[in-house]
N, CA, C and O atoms as a printed pandas DataFrame, in Angstrom:
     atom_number atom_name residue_name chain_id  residue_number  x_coord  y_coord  z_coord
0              1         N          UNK        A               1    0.857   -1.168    0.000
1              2        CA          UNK        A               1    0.000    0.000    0.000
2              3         C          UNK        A               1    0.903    1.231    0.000
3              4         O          UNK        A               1    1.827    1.068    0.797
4              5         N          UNK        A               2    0.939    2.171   -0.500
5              6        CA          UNK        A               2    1.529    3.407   -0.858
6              7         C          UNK        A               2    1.030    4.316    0.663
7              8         O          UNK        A               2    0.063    4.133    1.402
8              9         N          UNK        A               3    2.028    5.219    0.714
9             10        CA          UNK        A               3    1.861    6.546    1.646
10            11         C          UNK        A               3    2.572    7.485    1.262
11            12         O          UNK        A               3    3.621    7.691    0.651
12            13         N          UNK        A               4    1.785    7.995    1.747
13            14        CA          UNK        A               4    2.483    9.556    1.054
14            15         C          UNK        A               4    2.414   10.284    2.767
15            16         O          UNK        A               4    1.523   10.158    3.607
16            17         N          UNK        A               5    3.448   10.896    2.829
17            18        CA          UNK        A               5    3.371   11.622    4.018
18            19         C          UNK        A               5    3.618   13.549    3.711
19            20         O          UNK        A               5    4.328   14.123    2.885
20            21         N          UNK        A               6    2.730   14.073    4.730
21            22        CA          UNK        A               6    2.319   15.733    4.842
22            23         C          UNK        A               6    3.554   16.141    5.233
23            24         O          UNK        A               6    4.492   15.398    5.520
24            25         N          UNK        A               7    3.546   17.478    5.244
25            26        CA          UNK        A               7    4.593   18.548    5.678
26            27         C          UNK        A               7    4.990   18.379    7.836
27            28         O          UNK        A               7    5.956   18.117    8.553
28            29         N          UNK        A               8    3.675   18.699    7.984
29            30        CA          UNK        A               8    4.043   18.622    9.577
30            31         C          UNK        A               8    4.797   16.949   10.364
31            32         O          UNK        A               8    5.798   16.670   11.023
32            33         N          UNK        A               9    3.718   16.267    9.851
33            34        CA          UNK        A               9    4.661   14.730    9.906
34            35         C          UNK        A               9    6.171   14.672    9.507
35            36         O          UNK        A               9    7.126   14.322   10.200
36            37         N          UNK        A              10    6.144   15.044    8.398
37            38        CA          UNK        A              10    7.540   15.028    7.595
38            39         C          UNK        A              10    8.530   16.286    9.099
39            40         O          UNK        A              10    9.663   15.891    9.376
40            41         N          UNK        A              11    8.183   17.210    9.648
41            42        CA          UNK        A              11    8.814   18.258    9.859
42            43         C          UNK        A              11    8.790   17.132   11.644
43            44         O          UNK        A              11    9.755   16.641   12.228
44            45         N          UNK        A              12    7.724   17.096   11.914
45            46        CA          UNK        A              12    7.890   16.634   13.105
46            47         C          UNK        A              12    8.930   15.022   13.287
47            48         O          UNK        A              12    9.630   14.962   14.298
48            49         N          UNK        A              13    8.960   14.024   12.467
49            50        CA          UNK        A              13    9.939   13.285   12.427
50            51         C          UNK        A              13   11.387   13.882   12.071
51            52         O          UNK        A              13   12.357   13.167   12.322
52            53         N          UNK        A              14   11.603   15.208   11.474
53            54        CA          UNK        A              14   12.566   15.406   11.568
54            55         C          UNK        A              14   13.257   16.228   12.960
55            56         O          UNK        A              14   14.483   16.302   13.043
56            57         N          UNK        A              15   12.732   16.585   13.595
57            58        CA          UNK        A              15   12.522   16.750   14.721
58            59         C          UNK        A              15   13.433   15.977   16.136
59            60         O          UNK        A              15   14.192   16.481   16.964
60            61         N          UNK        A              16   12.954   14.576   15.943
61            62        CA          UNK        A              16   13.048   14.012   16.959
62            63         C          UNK        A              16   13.995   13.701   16.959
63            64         O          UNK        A              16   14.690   14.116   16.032
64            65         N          UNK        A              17   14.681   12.707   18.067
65            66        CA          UNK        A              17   16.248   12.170   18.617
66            67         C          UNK        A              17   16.337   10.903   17.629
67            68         O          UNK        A              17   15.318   10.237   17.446
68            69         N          UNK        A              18   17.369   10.611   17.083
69            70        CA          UNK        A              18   17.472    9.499   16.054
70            71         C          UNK        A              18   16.588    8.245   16.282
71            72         O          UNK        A              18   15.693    7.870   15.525
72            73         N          UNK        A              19   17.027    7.572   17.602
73            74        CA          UNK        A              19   16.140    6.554   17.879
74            75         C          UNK        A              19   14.707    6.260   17.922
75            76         O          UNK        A              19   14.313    5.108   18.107
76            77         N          UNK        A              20   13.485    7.772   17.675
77            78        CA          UNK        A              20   12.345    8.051   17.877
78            79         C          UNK        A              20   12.040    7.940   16.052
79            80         O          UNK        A              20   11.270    7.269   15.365
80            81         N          UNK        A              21   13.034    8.923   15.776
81            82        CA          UNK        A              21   12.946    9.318   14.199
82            83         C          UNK        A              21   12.842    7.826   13.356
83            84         O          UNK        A              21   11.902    7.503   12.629
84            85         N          UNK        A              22   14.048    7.017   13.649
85            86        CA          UNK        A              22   14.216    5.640   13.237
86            87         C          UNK        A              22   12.882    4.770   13.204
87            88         O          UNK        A              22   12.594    3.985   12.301
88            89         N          UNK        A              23   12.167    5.018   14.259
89            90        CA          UNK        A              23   11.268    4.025   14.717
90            91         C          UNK        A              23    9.718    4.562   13.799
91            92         O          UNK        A              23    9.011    3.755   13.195
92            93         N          UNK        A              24    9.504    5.671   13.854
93            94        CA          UNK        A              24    8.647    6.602   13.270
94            95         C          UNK        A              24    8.798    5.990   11.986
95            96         O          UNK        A              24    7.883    5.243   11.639
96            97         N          UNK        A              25    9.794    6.156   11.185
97            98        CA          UNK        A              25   10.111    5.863    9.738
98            99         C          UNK        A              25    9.442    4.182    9.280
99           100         O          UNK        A              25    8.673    3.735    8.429
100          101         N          UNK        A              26   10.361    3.589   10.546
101          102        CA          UNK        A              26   10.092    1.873   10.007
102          103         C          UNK        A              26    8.595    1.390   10.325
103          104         O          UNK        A              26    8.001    0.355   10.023
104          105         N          UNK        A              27    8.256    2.387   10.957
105          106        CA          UNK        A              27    6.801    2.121   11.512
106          107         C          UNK        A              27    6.082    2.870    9.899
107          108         O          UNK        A              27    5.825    1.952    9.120
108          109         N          UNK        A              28    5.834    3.881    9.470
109          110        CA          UNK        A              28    5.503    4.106    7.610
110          111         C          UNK        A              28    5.879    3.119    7.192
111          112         O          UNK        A              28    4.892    2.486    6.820
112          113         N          UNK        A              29    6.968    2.455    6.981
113          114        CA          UNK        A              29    7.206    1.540    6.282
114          115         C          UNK        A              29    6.557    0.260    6.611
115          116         O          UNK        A              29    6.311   -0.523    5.693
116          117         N          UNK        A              30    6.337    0.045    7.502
117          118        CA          UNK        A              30    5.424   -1.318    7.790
118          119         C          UNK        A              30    3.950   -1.122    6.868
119          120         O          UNK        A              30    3.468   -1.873    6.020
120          121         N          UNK        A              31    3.484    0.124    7.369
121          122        CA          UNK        A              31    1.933    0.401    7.002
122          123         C          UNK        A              31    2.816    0.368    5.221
123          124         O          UNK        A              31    3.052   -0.710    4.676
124          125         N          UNK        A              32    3.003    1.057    4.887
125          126        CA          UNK        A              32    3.439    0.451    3.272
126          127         C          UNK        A              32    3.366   -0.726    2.827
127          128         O          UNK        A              32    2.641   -1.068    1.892
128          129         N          UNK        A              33    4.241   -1.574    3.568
129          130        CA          UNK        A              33    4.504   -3.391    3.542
130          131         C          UNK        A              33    3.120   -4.030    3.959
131          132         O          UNK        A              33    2.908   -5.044    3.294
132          133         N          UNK        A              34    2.233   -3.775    4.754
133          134        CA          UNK        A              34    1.167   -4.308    5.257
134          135         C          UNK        A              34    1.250   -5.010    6.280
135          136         O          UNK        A              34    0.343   -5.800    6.542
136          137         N          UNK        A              35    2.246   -4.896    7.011
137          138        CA          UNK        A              35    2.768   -5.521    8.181
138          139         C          UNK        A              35    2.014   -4.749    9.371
139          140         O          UNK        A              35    1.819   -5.218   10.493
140          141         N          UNK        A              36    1.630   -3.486    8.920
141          142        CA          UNK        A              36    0.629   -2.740   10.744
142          143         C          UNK        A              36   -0.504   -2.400    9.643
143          144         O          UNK        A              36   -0.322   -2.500    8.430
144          145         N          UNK        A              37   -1.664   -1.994   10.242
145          146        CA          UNK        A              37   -2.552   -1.279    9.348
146          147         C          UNK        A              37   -3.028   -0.588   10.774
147          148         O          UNK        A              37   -3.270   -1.152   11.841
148          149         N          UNK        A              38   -3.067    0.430   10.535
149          150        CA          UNK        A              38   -3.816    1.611   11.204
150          151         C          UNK        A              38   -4.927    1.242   12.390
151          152         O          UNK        A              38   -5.453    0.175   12.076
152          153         N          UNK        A              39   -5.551    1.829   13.834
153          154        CA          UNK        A              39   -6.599    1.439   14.150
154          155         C          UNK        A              39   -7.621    2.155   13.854
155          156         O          UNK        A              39   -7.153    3.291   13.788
156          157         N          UNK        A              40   -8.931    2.227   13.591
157          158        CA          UNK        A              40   -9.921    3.772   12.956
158          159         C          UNK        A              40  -10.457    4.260   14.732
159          160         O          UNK        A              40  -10.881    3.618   15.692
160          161         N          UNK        A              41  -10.117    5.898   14.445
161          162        CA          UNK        A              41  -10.629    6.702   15.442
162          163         C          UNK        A              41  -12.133    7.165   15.026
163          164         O          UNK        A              41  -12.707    7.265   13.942
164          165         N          UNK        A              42  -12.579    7.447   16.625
165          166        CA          UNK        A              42  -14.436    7.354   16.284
166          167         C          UNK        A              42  -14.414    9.058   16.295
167          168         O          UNK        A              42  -13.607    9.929   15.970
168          169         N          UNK        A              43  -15.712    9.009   16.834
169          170        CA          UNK        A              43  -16.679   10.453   16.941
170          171         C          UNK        A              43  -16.487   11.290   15.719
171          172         O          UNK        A              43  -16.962   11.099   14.600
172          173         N          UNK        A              44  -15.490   12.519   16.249
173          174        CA          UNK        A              44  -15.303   14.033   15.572
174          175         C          UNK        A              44  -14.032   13.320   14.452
175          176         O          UNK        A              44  -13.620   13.903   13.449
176          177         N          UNK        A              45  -13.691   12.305   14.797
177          178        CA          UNK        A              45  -11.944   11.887   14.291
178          179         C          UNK        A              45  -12.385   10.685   13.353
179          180         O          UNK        A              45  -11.529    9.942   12.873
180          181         N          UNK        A              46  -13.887   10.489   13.074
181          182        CA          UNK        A              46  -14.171    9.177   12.126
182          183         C          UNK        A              46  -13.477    9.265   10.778
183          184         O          UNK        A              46  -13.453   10.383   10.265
184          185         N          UNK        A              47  -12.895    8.233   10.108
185          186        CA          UNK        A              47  -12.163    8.615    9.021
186          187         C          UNK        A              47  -10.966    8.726    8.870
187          188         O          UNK        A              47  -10.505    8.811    7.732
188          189         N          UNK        A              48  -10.345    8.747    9.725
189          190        CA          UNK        A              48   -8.908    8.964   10.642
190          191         C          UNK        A              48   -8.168    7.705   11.036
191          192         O          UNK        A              48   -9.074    6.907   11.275
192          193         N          UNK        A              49   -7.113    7.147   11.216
193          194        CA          UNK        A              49   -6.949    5.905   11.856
194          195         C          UNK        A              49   -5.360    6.451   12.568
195          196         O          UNK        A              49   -4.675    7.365   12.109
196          197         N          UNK        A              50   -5.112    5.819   13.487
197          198        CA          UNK        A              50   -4.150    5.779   14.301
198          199         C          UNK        A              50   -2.679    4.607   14.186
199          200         O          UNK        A              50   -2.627    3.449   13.771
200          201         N          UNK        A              51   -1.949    5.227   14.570
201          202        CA          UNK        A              51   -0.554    3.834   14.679
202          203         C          UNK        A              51   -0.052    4.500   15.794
203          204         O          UNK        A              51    0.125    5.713   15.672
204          205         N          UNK        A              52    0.335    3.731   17.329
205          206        CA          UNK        A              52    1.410    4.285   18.175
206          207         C          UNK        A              52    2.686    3.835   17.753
207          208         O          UNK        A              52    2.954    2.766   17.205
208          209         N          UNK        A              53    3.518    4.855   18.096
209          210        CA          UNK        A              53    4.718    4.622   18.280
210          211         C          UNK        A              53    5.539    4.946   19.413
211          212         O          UNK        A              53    6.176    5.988   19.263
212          213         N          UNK        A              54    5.725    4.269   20.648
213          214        CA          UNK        A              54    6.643    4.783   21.290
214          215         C          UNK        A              54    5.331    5.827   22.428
215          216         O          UNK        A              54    4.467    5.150   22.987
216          217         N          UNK        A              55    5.320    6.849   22.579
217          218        CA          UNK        A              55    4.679    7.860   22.762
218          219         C          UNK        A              55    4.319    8.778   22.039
219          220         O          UNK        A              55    4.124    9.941   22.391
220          221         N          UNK        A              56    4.205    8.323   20.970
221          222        CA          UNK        A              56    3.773    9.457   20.130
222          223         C          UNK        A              56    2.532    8.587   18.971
223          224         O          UNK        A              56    2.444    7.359   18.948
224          225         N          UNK        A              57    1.833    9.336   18.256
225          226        CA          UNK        A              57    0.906    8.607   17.585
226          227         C          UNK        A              57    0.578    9.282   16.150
227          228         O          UNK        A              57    0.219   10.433   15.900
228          229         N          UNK        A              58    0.841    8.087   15.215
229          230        CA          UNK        A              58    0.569    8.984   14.203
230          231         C          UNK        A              58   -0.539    8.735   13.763
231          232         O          UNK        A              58   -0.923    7.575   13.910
232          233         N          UNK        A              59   -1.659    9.935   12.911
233          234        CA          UNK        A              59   -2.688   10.039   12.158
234          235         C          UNK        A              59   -2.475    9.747   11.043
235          236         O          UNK        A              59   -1.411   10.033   10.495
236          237         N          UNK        A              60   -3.643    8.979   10.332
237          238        CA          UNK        A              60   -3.840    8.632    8.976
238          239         C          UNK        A              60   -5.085    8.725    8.152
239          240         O          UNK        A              60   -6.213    8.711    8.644
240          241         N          UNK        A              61   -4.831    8.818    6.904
241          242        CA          UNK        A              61   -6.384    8.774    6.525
242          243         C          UNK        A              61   -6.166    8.084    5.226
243          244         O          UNK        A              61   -5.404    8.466    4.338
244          245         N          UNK        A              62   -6.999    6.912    5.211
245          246        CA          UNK        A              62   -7.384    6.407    3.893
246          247         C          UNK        A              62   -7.900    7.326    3.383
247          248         O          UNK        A              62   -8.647    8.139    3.926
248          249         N          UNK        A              63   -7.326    7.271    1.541
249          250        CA          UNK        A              63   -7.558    7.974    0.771
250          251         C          UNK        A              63   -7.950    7.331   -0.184
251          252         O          UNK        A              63   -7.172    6.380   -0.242
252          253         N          UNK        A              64   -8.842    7.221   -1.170
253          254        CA          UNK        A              64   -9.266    6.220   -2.806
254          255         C          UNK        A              64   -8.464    7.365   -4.120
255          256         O          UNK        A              64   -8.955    8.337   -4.695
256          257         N          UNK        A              65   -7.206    6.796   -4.232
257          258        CA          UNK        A              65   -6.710    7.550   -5.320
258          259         C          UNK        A              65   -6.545    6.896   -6.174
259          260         O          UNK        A              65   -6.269    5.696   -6.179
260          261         N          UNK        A              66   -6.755    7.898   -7.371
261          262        CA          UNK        A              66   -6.280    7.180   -9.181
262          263         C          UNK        A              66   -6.046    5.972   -9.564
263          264         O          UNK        A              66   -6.605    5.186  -10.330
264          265         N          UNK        A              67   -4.863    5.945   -8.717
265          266        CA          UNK        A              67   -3.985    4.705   -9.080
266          267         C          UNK        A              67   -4.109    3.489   -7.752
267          268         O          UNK        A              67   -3.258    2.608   -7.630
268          269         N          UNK        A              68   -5.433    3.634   -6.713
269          270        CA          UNK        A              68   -6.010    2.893   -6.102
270          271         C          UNK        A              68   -5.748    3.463   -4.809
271          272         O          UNK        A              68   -5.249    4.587   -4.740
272          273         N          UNK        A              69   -6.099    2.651   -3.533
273          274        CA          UNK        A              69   -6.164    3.624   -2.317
274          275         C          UNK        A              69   -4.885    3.211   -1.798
275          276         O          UNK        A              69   -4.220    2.206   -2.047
276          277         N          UNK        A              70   -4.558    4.701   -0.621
277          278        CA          UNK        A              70   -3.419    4.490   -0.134
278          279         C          UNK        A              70   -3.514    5.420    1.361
279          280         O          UNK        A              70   -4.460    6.195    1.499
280          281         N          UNK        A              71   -2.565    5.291    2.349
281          282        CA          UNK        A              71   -2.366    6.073    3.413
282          283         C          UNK        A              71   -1.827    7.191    2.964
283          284         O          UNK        A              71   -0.942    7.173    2.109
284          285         N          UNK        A              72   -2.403    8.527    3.602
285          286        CA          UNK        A              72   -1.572    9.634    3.869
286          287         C          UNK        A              72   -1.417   10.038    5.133
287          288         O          UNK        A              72   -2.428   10.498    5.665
288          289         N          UNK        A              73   -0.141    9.982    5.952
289          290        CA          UNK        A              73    0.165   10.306    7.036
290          291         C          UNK        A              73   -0.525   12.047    7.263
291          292         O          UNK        A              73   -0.048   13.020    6.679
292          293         N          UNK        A              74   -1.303   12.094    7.898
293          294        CA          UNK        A              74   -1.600   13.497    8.161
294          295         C          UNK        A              74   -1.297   14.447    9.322
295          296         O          UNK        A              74   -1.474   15.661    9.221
296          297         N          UNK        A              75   -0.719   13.707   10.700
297          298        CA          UNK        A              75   -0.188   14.427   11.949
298          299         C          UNK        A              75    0.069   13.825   12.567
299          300         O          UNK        A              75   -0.551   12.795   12.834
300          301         N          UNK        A              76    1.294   14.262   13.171
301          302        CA          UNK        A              76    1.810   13.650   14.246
302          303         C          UNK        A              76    2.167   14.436   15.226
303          304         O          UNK        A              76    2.468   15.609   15.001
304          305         N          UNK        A              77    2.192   13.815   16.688
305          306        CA          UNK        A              77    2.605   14.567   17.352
306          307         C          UNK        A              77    3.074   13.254   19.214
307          308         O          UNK        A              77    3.295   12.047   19.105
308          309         N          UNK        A              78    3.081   13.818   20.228
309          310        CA          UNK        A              78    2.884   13.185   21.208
310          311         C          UNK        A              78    1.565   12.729   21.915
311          312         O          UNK        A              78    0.599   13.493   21.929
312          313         N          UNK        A              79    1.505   11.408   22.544
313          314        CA          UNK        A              79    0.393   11.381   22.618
314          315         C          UNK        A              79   -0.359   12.421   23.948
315          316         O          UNK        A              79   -1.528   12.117   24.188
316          317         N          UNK        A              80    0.117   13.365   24.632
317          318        CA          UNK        A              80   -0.651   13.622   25.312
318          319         C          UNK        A              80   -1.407   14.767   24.493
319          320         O          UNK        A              80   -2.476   15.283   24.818
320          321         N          UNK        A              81   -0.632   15.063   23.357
321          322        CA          UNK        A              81   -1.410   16.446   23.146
322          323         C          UNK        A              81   -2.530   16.319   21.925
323          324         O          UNK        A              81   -3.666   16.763   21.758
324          325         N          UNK        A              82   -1.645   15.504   21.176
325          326        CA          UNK        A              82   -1.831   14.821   19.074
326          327         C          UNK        A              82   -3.755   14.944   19.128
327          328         O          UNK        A              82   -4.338   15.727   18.378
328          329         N          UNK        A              83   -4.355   14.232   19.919
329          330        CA          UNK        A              83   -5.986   14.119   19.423
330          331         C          UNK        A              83   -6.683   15.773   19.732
331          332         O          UNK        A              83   -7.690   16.105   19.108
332          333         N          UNK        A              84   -6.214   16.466   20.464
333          334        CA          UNK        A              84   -6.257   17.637   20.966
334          335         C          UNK        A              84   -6.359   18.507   19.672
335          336         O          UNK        A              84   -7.257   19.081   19.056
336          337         N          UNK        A              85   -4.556   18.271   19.518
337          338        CA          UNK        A              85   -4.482   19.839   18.765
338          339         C          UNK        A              85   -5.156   19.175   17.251
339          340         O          UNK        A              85   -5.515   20.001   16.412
340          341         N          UNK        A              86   -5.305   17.764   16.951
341          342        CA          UNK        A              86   -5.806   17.188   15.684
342          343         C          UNK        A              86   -7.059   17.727   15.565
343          344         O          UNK        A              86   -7.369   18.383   14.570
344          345         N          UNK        A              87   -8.067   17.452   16.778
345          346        CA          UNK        A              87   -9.425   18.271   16.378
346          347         C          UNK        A              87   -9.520   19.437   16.249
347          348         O          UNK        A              87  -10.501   19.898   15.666
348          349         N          UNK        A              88   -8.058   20.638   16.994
349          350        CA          UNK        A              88   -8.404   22.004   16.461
350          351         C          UNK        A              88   -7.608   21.947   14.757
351          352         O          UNK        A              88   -8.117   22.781   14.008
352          353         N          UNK        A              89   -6.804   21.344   14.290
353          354        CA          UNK        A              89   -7.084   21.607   13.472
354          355         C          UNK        A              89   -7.979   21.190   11.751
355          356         O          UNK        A              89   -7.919   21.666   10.617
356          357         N          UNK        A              90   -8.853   19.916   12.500
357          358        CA          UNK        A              90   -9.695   19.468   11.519
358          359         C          UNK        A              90  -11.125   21.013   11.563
359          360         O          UNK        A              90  -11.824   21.473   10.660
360          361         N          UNK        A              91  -11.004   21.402   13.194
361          362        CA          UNK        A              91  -12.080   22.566   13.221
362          363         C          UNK        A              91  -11.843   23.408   12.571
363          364         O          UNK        A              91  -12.917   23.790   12.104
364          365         N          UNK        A              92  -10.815   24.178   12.097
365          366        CA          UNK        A              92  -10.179   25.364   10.944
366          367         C          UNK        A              92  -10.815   25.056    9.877
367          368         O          UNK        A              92  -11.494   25.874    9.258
368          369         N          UNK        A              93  -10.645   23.638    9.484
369          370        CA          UNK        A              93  -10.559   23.336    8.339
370          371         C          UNK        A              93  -11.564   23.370    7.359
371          372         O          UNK        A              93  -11.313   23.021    6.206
């Protein structure tokens, strides 16, 4: 399965201490390989699916594209804050 990953994901894995960054990466790469698949978040966040890593959690969203469906990593962050600041910014949106 294909992923394509966003700007803030991309900015926030670059971010972190190698060993976090490392793990972040091979963890995309699994969901690519089909080795993890995402869990789906409910309520305000339906549509959305989750992967932990470590303490931190990344967002996803199945997408149905062109050339068939695929993940796009859409935010990441830590988990105490990530579902928080995720619903302010699905509310902007």
């Amino acid at each position: 399965m294909r992923v394509t990953v966003e700007p803030q994901p991309r900015e926030f894995i670059r971010r972190q201490p190698p060993d976090v960054r490392r793990q972040l990466r091979e963890t995309i790469h699994a969901i690519e390989r089909g080795k993890i698949f995402p869990e789906p978040l409910d309520e305000e966040l339906e549509g959305f699916y989750k992967v932990r890593v470590e303490n931190c959690r990344i967002i996803v969203q199945h997408v149905a594209g062109e050339a068939g469906p695929f993940f796009r990593v859409v935010f990441i962050e830590r988990r105490s804050v990530v579902y928080e600041m995720f619903r302010q910014i699905i509310a902007l949106e």
